[in-house]
C-alpha positions in Angstrom: 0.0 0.0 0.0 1.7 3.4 -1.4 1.4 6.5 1.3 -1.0 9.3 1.0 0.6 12.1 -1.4 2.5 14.6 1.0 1.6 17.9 -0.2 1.5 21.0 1.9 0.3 24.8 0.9 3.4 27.0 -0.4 5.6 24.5 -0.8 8.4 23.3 -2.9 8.8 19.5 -4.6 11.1 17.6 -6.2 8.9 15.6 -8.7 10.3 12.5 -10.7 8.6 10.4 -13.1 9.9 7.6 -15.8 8.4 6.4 -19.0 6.9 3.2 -18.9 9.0 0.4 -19.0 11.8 2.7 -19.1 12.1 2.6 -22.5 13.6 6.0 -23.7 10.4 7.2 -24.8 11.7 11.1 -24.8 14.6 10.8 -26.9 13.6 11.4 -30.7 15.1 12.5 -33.3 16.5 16.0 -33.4 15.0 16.5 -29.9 11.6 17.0 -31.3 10.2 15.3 -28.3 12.0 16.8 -25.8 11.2 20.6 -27.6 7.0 19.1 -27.1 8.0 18.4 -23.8 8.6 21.5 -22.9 6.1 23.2 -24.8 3.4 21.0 -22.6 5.4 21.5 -19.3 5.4 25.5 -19.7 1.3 25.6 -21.0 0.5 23.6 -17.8 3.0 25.9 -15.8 0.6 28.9 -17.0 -2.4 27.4 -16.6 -2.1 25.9 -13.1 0.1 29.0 -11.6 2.8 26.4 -10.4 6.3 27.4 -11.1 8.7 25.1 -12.5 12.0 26.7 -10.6 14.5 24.1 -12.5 14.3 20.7 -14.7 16.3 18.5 -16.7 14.6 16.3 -19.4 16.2 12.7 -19.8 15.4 10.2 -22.3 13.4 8.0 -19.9 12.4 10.5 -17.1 12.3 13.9 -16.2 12.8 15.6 -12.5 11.3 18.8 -11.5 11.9 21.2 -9.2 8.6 23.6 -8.7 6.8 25.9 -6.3 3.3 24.9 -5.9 1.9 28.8 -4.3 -0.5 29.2 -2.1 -4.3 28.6 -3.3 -5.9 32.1 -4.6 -8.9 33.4 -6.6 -8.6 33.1 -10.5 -11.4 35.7 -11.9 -13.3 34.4 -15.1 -11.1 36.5 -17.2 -8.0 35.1 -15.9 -9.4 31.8 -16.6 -10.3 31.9 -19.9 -6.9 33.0 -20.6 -5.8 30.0 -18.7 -7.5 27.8 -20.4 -6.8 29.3 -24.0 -2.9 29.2 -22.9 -3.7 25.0 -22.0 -5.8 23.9 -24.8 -4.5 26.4 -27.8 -6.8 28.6 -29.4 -8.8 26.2 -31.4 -10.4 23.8 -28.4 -10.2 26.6 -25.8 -12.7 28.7 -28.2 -15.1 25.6 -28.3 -15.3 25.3 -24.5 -15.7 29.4 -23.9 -18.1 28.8 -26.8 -20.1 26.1 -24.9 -20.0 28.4 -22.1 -21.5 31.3 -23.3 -24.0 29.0 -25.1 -25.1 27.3 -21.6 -25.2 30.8 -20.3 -28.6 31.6 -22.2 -30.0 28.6 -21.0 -32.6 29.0 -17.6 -30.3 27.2 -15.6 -26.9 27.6 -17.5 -25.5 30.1 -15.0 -25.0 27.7 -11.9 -23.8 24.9 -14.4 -21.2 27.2 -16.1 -19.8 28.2 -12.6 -19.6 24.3 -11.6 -17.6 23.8 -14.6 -15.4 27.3 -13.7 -14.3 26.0 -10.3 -13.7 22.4 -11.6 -11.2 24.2 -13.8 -10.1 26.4 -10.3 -9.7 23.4 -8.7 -6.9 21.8 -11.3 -5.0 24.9 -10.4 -2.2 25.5 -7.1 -2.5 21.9 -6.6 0.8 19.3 -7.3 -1.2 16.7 -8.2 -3.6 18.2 -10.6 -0.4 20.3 -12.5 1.6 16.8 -13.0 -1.9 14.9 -14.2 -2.5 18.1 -17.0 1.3 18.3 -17.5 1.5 14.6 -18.0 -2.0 13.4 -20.0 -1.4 16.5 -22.4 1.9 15.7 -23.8 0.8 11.6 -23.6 -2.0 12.4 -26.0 0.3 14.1 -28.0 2.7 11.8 -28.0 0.4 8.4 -28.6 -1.2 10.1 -31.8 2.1 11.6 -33.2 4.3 8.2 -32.6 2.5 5.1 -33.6 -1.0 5.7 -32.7 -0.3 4.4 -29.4 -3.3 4.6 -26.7 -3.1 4.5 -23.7 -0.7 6.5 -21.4 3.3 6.7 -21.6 4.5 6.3 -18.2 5.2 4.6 -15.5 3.0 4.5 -12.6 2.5 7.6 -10.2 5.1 9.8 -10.0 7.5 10.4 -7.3 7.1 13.7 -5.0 9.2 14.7 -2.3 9.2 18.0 -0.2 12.1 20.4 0.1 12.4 23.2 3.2 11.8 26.4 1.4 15.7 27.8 2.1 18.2 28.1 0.1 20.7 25.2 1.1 17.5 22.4 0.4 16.6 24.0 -2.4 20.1 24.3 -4.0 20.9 20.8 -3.4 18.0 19.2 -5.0 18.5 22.1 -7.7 22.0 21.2 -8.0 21.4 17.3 -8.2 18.6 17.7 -11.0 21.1 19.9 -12.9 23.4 17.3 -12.5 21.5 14.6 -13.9 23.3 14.1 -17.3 26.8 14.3 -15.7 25.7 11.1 -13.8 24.5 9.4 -16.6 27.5 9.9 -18.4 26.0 12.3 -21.0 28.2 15.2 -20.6 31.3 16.6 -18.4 29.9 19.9 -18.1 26.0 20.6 -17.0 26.1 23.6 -19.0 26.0 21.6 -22.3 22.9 19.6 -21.5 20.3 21.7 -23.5 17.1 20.0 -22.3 17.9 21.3 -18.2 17.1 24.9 -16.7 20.6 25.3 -16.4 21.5 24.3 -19.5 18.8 26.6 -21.1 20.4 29.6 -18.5 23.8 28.5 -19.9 22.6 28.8 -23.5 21.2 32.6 -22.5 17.4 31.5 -22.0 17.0 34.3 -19.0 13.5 33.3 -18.3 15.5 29.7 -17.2 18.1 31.6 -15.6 15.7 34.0 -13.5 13.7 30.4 -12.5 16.5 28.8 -11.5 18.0 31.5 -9.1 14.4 33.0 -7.7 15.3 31.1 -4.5 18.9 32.1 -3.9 20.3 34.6 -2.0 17.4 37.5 -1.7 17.8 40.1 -3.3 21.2 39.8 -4.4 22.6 40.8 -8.4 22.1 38.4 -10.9 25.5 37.9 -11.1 26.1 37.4 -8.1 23.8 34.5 -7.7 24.5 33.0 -11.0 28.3 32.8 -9.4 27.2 31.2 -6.7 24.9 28.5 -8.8 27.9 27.9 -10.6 30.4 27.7 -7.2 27.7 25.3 -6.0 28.4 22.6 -8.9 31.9 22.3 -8.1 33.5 20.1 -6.2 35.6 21.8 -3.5 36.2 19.4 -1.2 39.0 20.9 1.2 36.9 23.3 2.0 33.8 21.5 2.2 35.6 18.9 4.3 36.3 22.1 6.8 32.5 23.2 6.7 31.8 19.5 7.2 33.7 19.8 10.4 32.7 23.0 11.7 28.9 22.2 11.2 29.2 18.5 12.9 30.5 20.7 16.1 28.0 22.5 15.7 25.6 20.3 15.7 26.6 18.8 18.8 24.4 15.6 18.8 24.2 15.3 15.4 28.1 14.9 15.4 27.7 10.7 14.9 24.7 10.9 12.4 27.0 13.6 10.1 29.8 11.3 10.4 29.2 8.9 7.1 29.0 12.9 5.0 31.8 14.8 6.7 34.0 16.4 4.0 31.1 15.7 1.2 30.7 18.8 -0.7 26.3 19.2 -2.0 28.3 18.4 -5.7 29.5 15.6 -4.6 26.6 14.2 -2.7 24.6 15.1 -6.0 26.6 13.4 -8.3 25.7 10.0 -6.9 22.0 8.1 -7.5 20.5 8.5 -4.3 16.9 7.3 -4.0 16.2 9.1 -1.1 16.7 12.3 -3.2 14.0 11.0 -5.5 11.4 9.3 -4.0 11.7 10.1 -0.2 9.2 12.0 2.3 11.4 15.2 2.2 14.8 17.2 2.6 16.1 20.0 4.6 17.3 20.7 8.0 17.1 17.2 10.7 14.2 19.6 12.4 12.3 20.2 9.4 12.6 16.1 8.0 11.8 15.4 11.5 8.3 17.4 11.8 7.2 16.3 8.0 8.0 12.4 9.0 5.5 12.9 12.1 3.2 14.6 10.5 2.4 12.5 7.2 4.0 9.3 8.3 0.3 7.1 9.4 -0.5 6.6 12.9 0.2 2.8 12.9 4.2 3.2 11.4 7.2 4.3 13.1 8.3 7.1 11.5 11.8 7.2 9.5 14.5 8.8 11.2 16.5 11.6 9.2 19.4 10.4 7.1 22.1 12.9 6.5 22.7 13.4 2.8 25.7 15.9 2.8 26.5 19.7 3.8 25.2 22.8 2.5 26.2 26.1 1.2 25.9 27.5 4.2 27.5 24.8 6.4 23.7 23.4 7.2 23.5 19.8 7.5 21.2 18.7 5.4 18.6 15.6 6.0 16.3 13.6 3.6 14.0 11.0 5.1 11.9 7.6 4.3 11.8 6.4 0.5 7.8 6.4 -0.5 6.4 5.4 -3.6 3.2 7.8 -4.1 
């Protein structure tokens, strides 16, 4: 029996998600796929009002990094942009249509509105943006490549929630970016062109302002982009100082760190960890802690953190339990 899908108001994911079988479903031929991909991804981005903050696109999964904000009112004119931006002009005229059409009918008002907020409802919600994201680009895909039916991937998809600060976030930014390094793709992240930060490297500024709108404040550009950068480097010496500093620091948590001291977050993030992928959530051992009582079921022990490596910032940093929902 899966767990219950941990989702929380404001928060940010890590989402992953394979192609069924595993069979390399998004590579195509002159990236074709991969270019619908995206197109999908960022129409579902505008409808639902989730923001994708980084991705990386592989041939038989994708990972996301997004920012599912807080629930607020759409007005009908916002939603039949919405909805023209997710369905293209053509179907998105045939439902406004319908609408306008039910609106002269004694009755139509209250079943027009019951139709708007089932719309409203496929909006600020983690679940609802991967289903659009998802069953838009497998239609497209199953009537464009072999007039497959059906659906293209595998299972549910894997969720896990990040602490909203900038070491979490980095690290699981900085081990998405690093996806194609690890599958032996490329040497340098930069020259992966289906990844935020290879779309930032390749002077796509909408990628680059997505990719740093959770580093550092209000600092330059530049400035963060440095630090992106800093963060993809391995620099062990001096990680293997911060390693030591924050384990006395940390006082009791000097044993748990022990297995991680003088891991840089680029070195962590260069290795396949599960945990990463398909665990409850990452950030500080307080924060892991609180989301592992709170969404771990009454009848279960809940997992205890596991340290995955040391931040920017010298912040331990803690993922915990491995679900599958």
């Amino acid at each position: 029996m899966r767990r219950r899908r941990v989702k929380v108001e404001g928060a940010y994911y890590h989402v992953m998600s394979r192609c069924a079988l595993q069979a390399h479903l998004l590579k195509g031929d002159g990236g074709e796929v991969k270019e619908m991909f995206m197109k999908m991804l960022r129409r579902a981005e505008s409808f639902s009002g989730v923001k994708v903050v980084n991705y990386c696109v592989m041939d038989n999964h994708f990972h996301l990094l997004l920012h599912v904000p807080r629930r607020r009112e759409v007005p009908d004119g916002e939603l039949d942009r919405r909805v023209r931006v997710l369905y293209g002009e053509r179907r998105a005229s045939g439902i406004l249509e319908r609408w306008a059409e039910m609106l002269e009918r004694e009755g139509g008002e209250a079943a027009v509105r019951r139709e708007r907020d089932a719309m409203r409802r496929r909006m600020y919600d983690l679940s609802e943006f991967v289903k659009t994201f998802k069953q838009r680009f497998s239609l497209w895909y199953c009537r464009n490549h072999g007039n497959l039916e059906g659906t293209i991937w595998q299972g549910v998809f894997h969720s896990v929630l990040v602490e909203g600060r900038h070491d979490a976030l980095g690290a699981v930014s900085a081990y998405i970016t690093l996806n194609p390094v690890r599958a032996g793709i490329v040497d340098d992240p930069g020259d992966y062109a289906w990844s935020g930060y290879g779309a930032a490297c390749a002077g796509d500024a909408a990628a680059k302002r997505a990719l740093l709108s959770t580093y550092f404040g209000n600092a330059a550009m530049s400035a963060k982009w440095e630090a992106y950068q800093s963060m993809l480097e391995a620099k062990t010496a001096r990680d293997a100082a911060k390693a030591e500093a924050a384990a006395g620091e940390a006082g009791a948590a000097r044993t748990v760190l022990r297995p991680n001291e003088g891991r840089s977050v680029s070195e962590t993030m260069r290795e396949r960890d599960k945990g990463i992928s398909r665990g409850l959530a990452i950030g500080s051992r307080g924060f892991v802690l609180s989301a592992a009582a709170r969404f771990t079921p009454r009848k279960r022990q809940p997992d205890a953190p596991r340290p995955i490596g040391i931040g920017e910032f010298r912040t331990p940093l803690f993922c915990a339990g491995r679900q599958r929902a």
